[in-house]
C-alpha positions as CSV (number, residue, x, y, z in Angstrom):
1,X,40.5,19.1,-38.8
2,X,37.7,17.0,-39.0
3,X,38.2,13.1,-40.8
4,X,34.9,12.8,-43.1
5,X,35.3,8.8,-43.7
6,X,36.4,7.5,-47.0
7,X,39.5,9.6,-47.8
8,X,37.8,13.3,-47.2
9,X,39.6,15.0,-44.7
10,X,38.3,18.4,-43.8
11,X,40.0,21.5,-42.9
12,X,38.9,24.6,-40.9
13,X,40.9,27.8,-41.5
14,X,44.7,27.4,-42.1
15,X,46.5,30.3,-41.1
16,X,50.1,30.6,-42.0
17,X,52.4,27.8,-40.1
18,X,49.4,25.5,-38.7
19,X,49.7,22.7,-40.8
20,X,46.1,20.7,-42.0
21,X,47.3,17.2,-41.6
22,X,45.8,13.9,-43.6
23,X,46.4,11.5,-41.7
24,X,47.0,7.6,-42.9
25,X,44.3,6.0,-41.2
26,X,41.9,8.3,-43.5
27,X,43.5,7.7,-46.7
28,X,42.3,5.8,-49.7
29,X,45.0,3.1,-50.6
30,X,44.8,0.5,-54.3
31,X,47.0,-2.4,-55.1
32,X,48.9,-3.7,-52.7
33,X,49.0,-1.1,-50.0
34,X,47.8,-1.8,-46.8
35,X,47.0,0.7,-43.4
36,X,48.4,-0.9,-40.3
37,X,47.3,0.7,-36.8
38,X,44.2,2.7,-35.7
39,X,44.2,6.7,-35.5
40,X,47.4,8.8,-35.5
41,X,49.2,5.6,-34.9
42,X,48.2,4.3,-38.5
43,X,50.8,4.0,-41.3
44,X,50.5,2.7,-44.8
45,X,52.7,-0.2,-45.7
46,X,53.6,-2.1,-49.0
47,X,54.4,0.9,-51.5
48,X,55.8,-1.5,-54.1
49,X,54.1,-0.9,-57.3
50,X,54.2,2.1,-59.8
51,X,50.3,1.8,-59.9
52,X,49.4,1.9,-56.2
53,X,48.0,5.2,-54.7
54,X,47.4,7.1,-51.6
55,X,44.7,9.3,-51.5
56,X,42.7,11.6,-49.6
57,X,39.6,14.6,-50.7
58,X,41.1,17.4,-48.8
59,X,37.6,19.5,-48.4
60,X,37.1,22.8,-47.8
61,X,40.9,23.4,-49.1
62,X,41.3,27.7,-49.5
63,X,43.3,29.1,-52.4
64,X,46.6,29.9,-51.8
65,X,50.8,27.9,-51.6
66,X,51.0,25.5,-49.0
67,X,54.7,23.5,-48.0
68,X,53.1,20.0,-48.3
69,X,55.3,17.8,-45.8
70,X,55.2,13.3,-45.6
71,X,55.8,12.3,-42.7
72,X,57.5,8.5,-43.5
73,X,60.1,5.7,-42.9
74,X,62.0,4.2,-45.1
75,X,64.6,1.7,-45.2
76,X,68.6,2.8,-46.1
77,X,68.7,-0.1,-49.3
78,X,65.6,1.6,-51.0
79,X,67.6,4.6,-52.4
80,X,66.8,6.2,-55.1
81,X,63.0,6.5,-55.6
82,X,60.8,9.3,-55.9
83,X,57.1,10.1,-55.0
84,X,54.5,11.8,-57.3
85,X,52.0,14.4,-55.2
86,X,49.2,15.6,-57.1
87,X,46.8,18.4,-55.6
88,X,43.9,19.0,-58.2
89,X,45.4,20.5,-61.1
90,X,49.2,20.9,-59.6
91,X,51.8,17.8,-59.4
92,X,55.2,17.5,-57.8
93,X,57.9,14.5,-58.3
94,X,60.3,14.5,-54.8
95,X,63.1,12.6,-54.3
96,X,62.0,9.9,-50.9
97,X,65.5,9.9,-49.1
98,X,65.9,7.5,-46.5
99,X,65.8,7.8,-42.9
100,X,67.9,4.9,-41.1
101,X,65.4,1.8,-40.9
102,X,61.6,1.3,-41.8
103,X,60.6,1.9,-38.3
104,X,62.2,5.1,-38.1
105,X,60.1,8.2,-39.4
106,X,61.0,11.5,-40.2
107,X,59.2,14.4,-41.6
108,X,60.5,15.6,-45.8
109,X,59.3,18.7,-47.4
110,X,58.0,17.9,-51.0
111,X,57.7,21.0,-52.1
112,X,55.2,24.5,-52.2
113,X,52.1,23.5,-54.2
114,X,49.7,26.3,-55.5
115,X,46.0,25.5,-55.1
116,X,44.5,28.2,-57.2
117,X,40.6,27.4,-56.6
118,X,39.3,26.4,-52.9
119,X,36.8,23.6,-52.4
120,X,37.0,19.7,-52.7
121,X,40.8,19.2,-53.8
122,X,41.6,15.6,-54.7
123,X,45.4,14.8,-53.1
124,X,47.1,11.7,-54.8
125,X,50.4,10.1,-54.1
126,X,52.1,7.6,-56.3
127,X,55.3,6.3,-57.4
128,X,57.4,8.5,-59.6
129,X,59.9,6.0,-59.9
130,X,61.0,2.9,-57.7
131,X,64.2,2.6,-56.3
132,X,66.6,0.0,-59.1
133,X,67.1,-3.0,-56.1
134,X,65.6,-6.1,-55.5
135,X,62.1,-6.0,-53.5
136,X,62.0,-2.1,-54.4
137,X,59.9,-0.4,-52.3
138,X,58.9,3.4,-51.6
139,X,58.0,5.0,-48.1
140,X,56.1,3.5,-45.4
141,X,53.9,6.9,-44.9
142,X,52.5,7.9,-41.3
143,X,50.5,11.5,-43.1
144,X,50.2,14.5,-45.3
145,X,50.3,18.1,-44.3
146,X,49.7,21.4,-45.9
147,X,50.7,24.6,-44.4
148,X,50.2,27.7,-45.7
149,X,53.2,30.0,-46.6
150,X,54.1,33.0,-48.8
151,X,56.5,31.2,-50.4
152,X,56.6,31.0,-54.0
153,X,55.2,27.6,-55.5
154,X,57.4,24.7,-56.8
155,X,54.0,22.6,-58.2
156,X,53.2,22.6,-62.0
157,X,50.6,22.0,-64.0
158,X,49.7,18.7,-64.4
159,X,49.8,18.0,-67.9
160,X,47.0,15.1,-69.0
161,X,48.0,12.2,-71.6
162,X,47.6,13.4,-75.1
163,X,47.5,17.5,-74.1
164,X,50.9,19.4,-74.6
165,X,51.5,22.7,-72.9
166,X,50.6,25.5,-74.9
């Protein structure tokens, strides 16, 4: 993997189970989000707000399904939220479940997305939905991986304001 500055991440071949990570400390964060640490250490803190995002450019990306995987903590009063990943044109919603105490990260799989045309891929996350407690937040997030797999793909379209499917 090579990091490209300013959210691009790029990717040299991907064969199936090697996993193309994005790491935090490459990310793009708005709003309130901040990235503590330098490296692999980083982490992104202060998920709070339905409009913050995480992104990266994941250049170079090769068509095919890849298990995306977040690697995050999260703390046992902030059930109940759930994380929107978008990967160009495909989006999934995943529950974020919790894994003991905010220091304390563990690796979730979101789901199989489908990236039908290779290239520059634009990879977003953002709040589905914030947990219903005081001081909501979402995941602390360490990184991002794809890996590629031949199993079938649980991403959809994503569907732009105004546009209904056909």
């Amino acid at each position: 993997m090579a990091l490209l500055g300013g959210g691009r991440v790029g990717a040299q071949e991907s064969p199936e189970g090697k996993p193309i990570v994005l790491p935090a400390s490459d990310a793009k964060v708005t709003g309130a989000l901040k990235i503590q640490g330098k490296s692999e250490t980083a982490t992104i803190h202060f998920w709070n707000n339905t409009n913050d995002a995480i992104s990266w450019v994941w250049v170079g990306a090769k068509p095919g399904n890849y298990r995306v995987e977040l690697n995050y903590s999260l703390d046992p009063k902030m059930t109940g939220g759930k994380i929107l990943f978008r990967a160009g044109d495909q989006q999934l919603i995943a529950p974020a479940p919790v894994t003991g105490k905010w220091s304390d990260f563990h690796t979730f799989e979101l789901g199989v997305v489908q990236v039908g045309q290779g290239g520059d891929i634009p990879v977003k996350l953002q709040a589905a939905q914030l947990p219903q407690v005081p001081g909501a937040a979402l995941p602390d997030v360490g990184w991002l991986s794809f890996t590629a797999t031949k199993a079938p793909a649980t991403s959809n379209p994503v569907v732009q304001p105004g546009h209904g499917r056909d």
